[in-house]
N, C-alpha and C positions, 0 to 999 in steps of 0.2 A: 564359628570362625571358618572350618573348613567348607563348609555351605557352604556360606557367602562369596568365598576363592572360586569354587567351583561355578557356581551362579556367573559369579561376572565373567567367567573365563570363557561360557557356555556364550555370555552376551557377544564378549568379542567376538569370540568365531561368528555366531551368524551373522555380526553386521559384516567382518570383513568374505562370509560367502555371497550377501548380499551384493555389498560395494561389486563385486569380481562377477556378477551376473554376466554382463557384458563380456568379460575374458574367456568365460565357457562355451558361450556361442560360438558355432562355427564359422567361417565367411557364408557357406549357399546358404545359412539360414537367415544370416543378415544382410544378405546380395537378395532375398526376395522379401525381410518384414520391412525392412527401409525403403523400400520401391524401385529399389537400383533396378530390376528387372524390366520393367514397365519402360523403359527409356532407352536402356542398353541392351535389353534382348535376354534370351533365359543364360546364354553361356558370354554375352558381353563383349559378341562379335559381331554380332548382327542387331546393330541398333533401331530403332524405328526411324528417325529419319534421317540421311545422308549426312546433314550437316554436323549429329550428335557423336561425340569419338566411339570408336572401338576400345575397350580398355582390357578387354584379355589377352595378358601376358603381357601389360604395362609393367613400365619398370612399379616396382614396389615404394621405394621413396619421392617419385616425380607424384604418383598416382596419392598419396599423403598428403604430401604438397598440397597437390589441386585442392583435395576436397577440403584441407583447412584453410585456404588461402578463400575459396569459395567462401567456404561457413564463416568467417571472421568479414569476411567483403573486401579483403584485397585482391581479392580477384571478382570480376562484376564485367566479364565484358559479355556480348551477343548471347550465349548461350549458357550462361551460367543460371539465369533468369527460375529455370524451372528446378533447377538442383537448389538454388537459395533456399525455397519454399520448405523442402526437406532436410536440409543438411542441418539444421537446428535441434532435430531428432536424434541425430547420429554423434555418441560421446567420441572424447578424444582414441580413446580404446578399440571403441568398434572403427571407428575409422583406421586404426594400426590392423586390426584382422581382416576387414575388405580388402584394403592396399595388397597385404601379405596372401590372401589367396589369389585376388586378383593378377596377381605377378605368376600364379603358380598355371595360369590357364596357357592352352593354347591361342595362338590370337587367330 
C-alpha cells in the first residue's frame, strides 16, 4: 500500500515537472528556440527589417496581447504573416515569459 502511495506520488511529480518544462525556461533561451531572434535582432532592438517592431522594453502586457491575439488570428494585419507561422509553437506560458523579459530589456 505504501508503494503504491509512493509510486503515484512520484508519477505526479514528474508529470507536473513535465507540464512546467516551459515555466523553467528563461525568456533569452526562448527569445532564440522560438525564432524571435531571426526577425527582431539578438537583443529585439534592432530588427532585420524597418517595417518589423522593436519590442525591447515593450510594455509586458501589450507585448502578450500581440503575440496571442497573433496566435489565435485576431490579429492578421501586414506583418503578422511570418510570426503566424511560428506562434503555434509558442504555449500560453512561454508567451507570459517572453512578454515578461521582454519588458525587462533596454529598447
Amino acid at each position: 500500500m505504501r508503494t503504491s502511495k509512493l509510486l503515484i506520488s512520484a508519477a505526479a511529480a514528474l508529470g507536473l515537472a513535465l507540464a512546467g518544462g516551459a515555466i523553467a525556461q528563461d525568456g533569452p533561451t526562448l527569445y532564440k528556440s522560438k525564432t524571435c531572434v531571426a526577425c527582431h535582432g539578438l537583443d529585439g532592438a534592432k530588427p532585420i527589417l524597418p517595417t518589423y517592431p522593436k519590442i525591447a522594453g515593450q510594455n509586458k502586457e501589450y507585448a502578450i496581447a500581440q503575440m496571442k491575439d497573433i496566435k489565435s488570428g485576431a490579429r492578421n494585419n501586414g506583418q503578422t504573416a511570418a510570426m503566424k507561422g511560428v506562434m503555434h509553437l509558442v504555449s500560453d506560458e512561454e508567451i507570459a515569459i517572453l512578454g515578461e523579459w521582454l519588458s525587462t530589456l533596454k529598447p
